[in-house]
Residue frames as qw, qx, qy, qz and C-alpha x, y, z in Angstrom:
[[0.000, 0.884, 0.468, 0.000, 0.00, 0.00, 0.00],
 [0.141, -0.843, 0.035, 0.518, 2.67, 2.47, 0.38],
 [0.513, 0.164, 0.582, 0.609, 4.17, 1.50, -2.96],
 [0.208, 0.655, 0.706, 0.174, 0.85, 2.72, -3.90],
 [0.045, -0.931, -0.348, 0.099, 0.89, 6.04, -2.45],
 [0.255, -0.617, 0.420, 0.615, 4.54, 7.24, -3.38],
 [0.291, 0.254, 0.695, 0.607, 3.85, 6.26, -6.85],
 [0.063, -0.805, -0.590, -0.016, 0.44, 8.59, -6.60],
 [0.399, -0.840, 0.095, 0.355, 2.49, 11.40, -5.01],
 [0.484, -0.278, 0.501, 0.661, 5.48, 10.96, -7.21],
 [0.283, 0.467, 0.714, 0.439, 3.03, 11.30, -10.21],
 [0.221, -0.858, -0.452, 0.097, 1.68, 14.36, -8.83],
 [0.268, -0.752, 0.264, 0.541, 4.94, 16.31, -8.53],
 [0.343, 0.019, 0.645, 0.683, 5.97, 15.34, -11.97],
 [0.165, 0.749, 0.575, 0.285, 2.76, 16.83, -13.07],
 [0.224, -0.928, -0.105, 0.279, 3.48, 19.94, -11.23],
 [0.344, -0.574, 0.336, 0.662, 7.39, 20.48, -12.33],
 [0.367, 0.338, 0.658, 0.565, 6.06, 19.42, -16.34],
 [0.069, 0.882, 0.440, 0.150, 3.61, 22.32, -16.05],
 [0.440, -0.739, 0.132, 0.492, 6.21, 24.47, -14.07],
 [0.315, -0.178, 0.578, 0.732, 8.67, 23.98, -17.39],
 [0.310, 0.481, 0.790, 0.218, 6.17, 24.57, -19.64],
 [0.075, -0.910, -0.408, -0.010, 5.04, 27.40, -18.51],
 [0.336, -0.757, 0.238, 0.507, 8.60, 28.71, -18.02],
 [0.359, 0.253, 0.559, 0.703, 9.48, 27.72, -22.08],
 [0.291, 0.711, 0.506, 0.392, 6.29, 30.02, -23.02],
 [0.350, -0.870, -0.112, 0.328, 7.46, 32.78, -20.77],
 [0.322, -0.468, 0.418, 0.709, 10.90, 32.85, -22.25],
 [0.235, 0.194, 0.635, 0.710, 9.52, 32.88, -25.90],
 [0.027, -0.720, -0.527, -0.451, 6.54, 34.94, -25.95],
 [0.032, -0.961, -0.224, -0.157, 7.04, 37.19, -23.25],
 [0.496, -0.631, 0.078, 0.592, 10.63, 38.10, -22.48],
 [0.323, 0.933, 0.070, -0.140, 10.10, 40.53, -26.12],
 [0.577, -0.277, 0.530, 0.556, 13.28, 39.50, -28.25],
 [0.663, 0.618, 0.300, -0.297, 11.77, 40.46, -31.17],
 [0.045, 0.874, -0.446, -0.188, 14.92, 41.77, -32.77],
 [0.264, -0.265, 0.923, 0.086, 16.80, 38.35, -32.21],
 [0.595, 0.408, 0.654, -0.228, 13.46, 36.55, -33.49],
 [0.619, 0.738, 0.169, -0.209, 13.08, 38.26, -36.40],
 [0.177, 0.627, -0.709, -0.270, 17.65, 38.50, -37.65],
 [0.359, -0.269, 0.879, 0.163, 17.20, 34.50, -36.79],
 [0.686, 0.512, 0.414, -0.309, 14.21, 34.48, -39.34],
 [0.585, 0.780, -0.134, -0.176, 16.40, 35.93, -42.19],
 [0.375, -0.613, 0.669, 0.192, 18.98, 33.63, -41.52],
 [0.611, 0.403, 0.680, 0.038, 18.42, 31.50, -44.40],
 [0.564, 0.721, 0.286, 0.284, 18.35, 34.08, -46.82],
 [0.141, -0.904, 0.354, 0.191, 21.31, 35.47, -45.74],
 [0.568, -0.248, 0.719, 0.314, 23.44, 32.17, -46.36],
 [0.654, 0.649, 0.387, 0.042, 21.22, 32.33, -50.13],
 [0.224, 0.974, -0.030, -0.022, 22.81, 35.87, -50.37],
 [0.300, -0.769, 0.495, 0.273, 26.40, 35.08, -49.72],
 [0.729, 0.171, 0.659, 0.064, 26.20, 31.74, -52.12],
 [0.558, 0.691, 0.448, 0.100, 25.43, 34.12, -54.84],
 [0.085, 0.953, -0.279, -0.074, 27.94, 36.77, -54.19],
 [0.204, -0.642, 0.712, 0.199, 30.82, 33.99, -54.53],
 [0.692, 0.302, 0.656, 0.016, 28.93, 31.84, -56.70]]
């Protein structure tokens, strides 16, 4: 029976620290306002296009 209830309990905190992270990923991406960084790593890609073609 106590198996029972540290498994119950153990399940319970893992729910709690998975939601904890979770909630700390959407924090750091949506509200800690990087746009800047968000938007140079968007045009990465067509930066690597643009050098290709200047030594291509």
């Amino acid at each position: 029976m106590a198996l029972d209830t540290l498994l119950d309990r153990a399940s319970s905190v893992m729910t709690v620290i998975s939601f904890i992270t979770f909630a700390g990923i959407l924090w750091w991406s949506l509200v800690h306002h990087k746009e800047a960084d968000f938007a140079k790593a968007a045009n990465l890609p067509f930066d690597d296009e643009d050098t290709e073609a200047q030594h291509g």
